[in-house]
C-alpha positions in Angstrom: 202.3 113.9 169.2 203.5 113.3 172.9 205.0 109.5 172.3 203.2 107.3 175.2 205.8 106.3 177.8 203.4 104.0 179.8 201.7 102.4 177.1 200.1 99.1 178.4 202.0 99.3 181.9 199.7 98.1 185.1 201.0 100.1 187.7 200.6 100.8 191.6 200.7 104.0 193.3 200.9 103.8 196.9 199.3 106.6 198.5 197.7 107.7 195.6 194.8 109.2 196.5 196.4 113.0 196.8 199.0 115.2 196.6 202.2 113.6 194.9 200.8 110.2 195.0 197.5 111.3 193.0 199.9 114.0 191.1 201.8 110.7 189.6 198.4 108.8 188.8 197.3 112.1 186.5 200.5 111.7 184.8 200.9 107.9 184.4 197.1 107.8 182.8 198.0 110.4 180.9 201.3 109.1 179.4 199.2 105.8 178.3 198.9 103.3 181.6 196.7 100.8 180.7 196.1 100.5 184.1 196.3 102.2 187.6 195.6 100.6 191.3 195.6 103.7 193.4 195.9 103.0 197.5 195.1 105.0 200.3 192.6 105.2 203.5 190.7 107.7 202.3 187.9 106.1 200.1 186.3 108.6 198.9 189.3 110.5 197.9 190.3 107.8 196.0 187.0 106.5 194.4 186.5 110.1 193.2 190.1 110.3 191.5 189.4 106.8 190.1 186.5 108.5 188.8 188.2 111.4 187.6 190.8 110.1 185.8 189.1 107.2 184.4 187.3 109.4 181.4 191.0 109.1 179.1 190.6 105.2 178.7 192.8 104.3 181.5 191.4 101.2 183.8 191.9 103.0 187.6 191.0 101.3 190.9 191.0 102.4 194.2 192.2 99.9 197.0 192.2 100.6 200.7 195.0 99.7 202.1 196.4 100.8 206.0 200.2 100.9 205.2 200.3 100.6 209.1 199.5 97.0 209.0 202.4 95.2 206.5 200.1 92.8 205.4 197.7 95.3 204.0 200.8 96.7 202.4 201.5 93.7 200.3 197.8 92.8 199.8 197.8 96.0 197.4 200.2 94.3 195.1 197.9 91.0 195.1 194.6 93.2 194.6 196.6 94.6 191.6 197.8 91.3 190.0 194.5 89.7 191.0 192.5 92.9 188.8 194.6 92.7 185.7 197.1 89.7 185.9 200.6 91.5 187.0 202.1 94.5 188.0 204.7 96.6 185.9 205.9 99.0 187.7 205.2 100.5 191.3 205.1 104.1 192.9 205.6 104.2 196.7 204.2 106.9 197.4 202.6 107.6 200.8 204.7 108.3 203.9 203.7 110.9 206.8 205.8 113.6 208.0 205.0 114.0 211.5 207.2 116.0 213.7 209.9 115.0 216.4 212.7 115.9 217.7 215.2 113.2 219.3 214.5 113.8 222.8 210.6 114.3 222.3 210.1 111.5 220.1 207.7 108.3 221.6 208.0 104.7 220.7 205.0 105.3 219.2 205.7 108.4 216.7 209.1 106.3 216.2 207.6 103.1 215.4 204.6 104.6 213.2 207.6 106.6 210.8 209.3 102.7 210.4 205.9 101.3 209.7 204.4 103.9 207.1 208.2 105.4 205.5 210.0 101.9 205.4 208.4 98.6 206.3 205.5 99.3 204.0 207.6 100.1 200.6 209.7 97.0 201.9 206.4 95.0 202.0 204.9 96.2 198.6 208.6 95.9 196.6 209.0 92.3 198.3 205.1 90.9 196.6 205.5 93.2 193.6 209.5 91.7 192.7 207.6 88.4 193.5 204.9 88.8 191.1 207.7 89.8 188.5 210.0 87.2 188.7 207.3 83.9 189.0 206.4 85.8 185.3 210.7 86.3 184.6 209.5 89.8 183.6 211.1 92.8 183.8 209.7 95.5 185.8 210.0 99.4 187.4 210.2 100.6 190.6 210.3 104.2 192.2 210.2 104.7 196.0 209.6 108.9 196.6 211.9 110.0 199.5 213.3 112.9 200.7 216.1 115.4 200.6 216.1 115.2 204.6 217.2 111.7 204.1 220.6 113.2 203.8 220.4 114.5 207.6 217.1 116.5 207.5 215.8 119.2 210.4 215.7 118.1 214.2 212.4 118.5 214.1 212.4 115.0 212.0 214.5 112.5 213.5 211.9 109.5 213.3 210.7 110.6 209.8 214.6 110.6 208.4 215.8 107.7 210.2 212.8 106.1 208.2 214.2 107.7 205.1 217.1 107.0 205.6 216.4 103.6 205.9 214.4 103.4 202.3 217.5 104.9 200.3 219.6 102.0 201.8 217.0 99.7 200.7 216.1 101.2 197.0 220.2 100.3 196.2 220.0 96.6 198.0 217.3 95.8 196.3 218.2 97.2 193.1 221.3 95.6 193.5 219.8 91.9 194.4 217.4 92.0 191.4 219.2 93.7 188.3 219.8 90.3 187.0 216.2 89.7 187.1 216.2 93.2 185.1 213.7 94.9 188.1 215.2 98.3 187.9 214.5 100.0 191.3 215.3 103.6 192.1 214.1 106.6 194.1 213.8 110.0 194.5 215.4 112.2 197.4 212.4 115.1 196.9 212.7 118.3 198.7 209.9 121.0 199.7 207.1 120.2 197.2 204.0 121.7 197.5 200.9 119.7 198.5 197.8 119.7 200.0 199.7 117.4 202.9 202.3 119.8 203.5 199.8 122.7 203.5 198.1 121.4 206.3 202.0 120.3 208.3 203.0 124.2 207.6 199.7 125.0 209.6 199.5 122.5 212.0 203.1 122.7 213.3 204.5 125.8 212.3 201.8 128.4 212.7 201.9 129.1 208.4 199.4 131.5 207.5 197.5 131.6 204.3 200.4 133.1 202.3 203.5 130.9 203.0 203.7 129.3 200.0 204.4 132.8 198.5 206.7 133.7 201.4 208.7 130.6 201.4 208.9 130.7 197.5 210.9 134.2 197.9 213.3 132.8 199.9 214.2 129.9 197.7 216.5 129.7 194.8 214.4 129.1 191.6 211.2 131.3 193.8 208.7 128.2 194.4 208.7 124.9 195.7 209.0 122.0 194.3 205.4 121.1 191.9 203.8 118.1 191.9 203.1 117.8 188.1 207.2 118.6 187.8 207.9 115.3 190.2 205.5 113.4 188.3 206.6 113.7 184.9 209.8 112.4 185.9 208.4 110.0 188.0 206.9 108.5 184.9 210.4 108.9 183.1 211.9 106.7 186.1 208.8 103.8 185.7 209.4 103.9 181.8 211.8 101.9 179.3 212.9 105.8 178.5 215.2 105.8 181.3 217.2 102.8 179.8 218.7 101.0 182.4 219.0 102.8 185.4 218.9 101.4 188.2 219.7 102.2 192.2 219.8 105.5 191.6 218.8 107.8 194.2 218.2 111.3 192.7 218.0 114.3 194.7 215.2 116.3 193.2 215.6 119.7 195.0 216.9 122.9 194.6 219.7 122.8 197.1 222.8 121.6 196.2 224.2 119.0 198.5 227.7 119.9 200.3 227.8 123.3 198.6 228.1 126.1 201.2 229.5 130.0 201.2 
């Protein structure tokens, strides 16, 4: 029998109404959360996952949240501890992706990528290591980021500075609160398919109905990244399992960082 690596965790999953974010609720409900507060804008998205996933015995929620707004941010941590009492371990999640180049990039794209990709996790991590240390209890933290961190395509100067930005964060704080035994660490993902990144491929690069098959061909294992792959070790990350690690910033991708031919 699977061994339950969740078992009587509350958690919050940021942006967990689709694609990775709802990929990582599946999994947490279904390695034994007690409890899930899934955020997002879209409601009925996230009432109909809470609905979904709700049949295995696991207590899930659906909060709307506009990560846009920091204060919304860190009001999903106190509608979680306000529901069940404390949070144990937080997913963030949710981030956008859209384009710009440095010299076509507004204040307004640039500003919306700090917002949504770094103030936001900053926001939830602050009320959530709160929360954790007025109880002096341990907790787990995961902040999804991305391979591009590491320099990333022209086309996404705001979205990696953003990125950028979180993996210096996930090793301060992890740093600051390891005493306080709050492991925080991340994960540097790179092309995962999603229903999100379906709909960038055709809104910004002309994909047609068969590029996942096409980009899978070129790539070295011959698909993308999968959600239910991430996810699983996502819950490894959030679980007593992965001991005490902590500020670690895995690259989950099939390229291999500063190897070249």
């Amino acid at each position: 029998m699977k061994p339950m690596l969740l078992e009587n965790k509350i958690i919050l999953v940021s942006g967990g109404t689709r694609g990775l974010g709802a990929g990582i609720a599946r999994a947490a409900a279904a390695d034994g959360a007690a409890a899930i507060m899934i955020t997002g804008r879209d409601e009925s998205a996230g009432k109909a996952l809470a609905a979904e996933l709700g049949n295995n015995g696991t207590d899930i929620r659906f909060h709307a949240v506009d990560l846009a707004d920091p204060l919304s941010a860190a009001d999903s941590v106190r509608a979680t501890v306000a529901s069940y009492g404390r949070i144990d371990c937080v997913v963030n999640s949710a981030g956008i992706t859209t384009r710009g180049t440095l010299l076509d990039t507004t204040v307004d794209l640039f500003d919306t990528h700090i917002a949504i990709n770094l103030r936001a996790p900053f926001f939830v991590m602050q009320a959530a290591v709160q929360d954790m240390r007025n109880r002096q209890a341990p907790g787990s933290i995961v902040n999804i980021i991305s391979f591009s961190a590491h320099g990333g395509q022209p086309y996404l100067a705001p979205y990696v500075a953003a990125k950028a930005g979180l993996v210096g964060l996930t090793r301060n704080a992890a740093y600051a609160h390891r005493f306080d035994r709050i492991r925080i660490n991340g994960l540097n993902i790179g092309w995962t398919e999603t229903e999100g990144e379906d709909a960038t491929q055709r809104a910004f690069h002309g994909a047609d109905d068969d590029w996942v098959s096409t980009a899978a061909a070129r790539l070295p294992m011959g698909k993308l990244g999968q959600v239910s792959e991430i996810a699983d070790f996502v819950v490894f990350l959030l679980s007593d399992r992965s001991g005490v690690v902590t500020g670690s910033v895995i690259d989950w991708d099939q390229n291999v960082l500063g190897g070249h031919d």
